[in-house]
C-alpha positions in Angstrom: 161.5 117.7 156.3 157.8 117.2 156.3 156.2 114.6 153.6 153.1 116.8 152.5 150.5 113.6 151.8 147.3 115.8 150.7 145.2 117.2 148.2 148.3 120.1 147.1 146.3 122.5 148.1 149.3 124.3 149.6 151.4 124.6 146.5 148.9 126.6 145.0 148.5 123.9 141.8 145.1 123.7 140.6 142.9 120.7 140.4 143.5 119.0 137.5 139.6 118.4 135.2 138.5 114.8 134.3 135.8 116.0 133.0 135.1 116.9 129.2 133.8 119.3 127.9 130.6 118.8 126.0 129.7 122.2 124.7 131.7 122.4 121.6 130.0 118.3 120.5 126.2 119.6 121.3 127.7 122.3 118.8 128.7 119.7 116.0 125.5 117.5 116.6 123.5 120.5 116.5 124.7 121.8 113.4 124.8 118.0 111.8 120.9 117.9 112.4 120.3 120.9 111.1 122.4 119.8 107.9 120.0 116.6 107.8 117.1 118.3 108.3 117.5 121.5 105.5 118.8 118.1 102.6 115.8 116.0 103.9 113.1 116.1 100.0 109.8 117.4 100.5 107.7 114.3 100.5 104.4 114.6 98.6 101.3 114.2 100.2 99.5 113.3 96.8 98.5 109.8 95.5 98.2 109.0 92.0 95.2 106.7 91.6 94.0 105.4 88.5 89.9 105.6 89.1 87.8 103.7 86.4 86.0 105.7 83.9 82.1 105.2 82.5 79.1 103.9 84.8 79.3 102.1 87.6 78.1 98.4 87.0 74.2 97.9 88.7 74.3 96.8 92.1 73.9 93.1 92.7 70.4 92.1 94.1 70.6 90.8 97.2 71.8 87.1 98.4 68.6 84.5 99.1 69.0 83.7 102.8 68.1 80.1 104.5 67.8 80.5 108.0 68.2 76.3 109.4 67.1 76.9 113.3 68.7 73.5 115.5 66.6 73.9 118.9 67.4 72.5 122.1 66.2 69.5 121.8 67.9 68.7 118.5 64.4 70.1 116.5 65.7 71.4 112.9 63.9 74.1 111.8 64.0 75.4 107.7 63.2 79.0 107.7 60.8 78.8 110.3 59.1 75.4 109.6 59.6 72.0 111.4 61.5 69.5 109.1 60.2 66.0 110.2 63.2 63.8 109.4 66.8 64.1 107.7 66.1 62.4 104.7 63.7 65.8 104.2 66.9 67.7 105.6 69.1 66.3 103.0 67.0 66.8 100.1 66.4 70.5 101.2 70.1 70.8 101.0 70.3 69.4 97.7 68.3 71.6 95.9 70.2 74.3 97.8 73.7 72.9 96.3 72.0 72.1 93.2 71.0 75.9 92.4 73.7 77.8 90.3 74.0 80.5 92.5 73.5 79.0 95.7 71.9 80.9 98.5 73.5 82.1 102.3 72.6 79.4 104.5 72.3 80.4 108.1 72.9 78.1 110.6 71.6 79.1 114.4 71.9 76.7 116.9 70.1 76.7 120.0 72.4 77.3 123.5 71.1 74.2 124.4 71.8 71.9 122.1 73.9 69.2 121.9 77.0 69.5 119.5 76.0 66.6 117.6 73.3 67.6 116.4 75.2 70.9 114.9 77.7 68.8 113.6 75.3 66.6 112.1 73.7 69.4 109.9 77.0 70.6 108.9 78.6 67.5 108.0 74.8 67.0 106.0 75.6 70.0 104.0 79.2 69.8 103.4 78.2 66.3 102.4 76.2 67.5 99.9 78.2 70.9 97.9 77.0 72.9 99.9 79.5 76.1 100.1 77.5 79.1 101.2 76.7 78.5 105.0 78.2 80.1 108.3 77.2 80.3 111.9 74.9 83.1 113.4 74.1 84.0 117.0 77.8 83.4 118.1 76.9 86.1 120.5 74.9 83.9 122.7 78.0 81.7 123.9 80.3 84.0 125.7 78.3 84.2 128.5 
């Protein structure tokens, strides 16, 4: 009158599987991709561009460049020359803003200088229609 407490390894019962079996849904996905794969349309590797048709147009001439220099000490420079004052400044710029097509102006300032003095030539410029201009030498300030 023994209570057997154990696996039941001595009735001769198998283990019962908690496992599933996975073999038979790798089956159906593998198929399903297949499916997908085979009704998938051949894409076209062609686009349809409309080109224009005659001559080219004559290539623009090239933009008139101003090169305004502000040195270290607050020194403006107009394409190499010393302007004196910025009354001169001023009316420089407004026969720049004045001109139909108005030229690149390039403004350089020295590493040196003082921010004011930047900001005062901008503010000049802007002042005065001036729409053409952007900073050069940027480089110089990440060190």
């Amino acid at each position: 009158m023994g209570m057997n407490v154990g696996s039941g390894s001595s009735s001769g019962d198998p283990d019962v599987m908690v496992e599933m079996n996975a073999t038979p849904l790798i089956d159906v996905m593998l198929v399903l991709l297949i499916m997908l794969i085979i009704t998938i349309p051949i894409q076209n590797h062609a686009v349809n561009l409309n080109l224009p048709v005659g001559t080219p147009p004559p290539p623009t001439a090239p933009p008139i460049v101003i090169n305004i220099d502000v040195d270290f000490d607050g020194t403006v420079l107009w394409n190499g020359t010393v302007v004196p004052d910025r009354p001169s400044l001023e009316s420089k710029l407004a026969e720049v803003a004045a001109q139909p097509v108005q030229p690149e102006v390039h403004l350089r300032p020295n590493k040196l200088v003082q921010y004011k003095n930047v900001a005062a030539v901008m503010a000049t410029a802007q002042r005065l229609g001036v729409t053409k201009i952007g900073m050069v030498g940027n480089e110089q300030f990440l060190k």
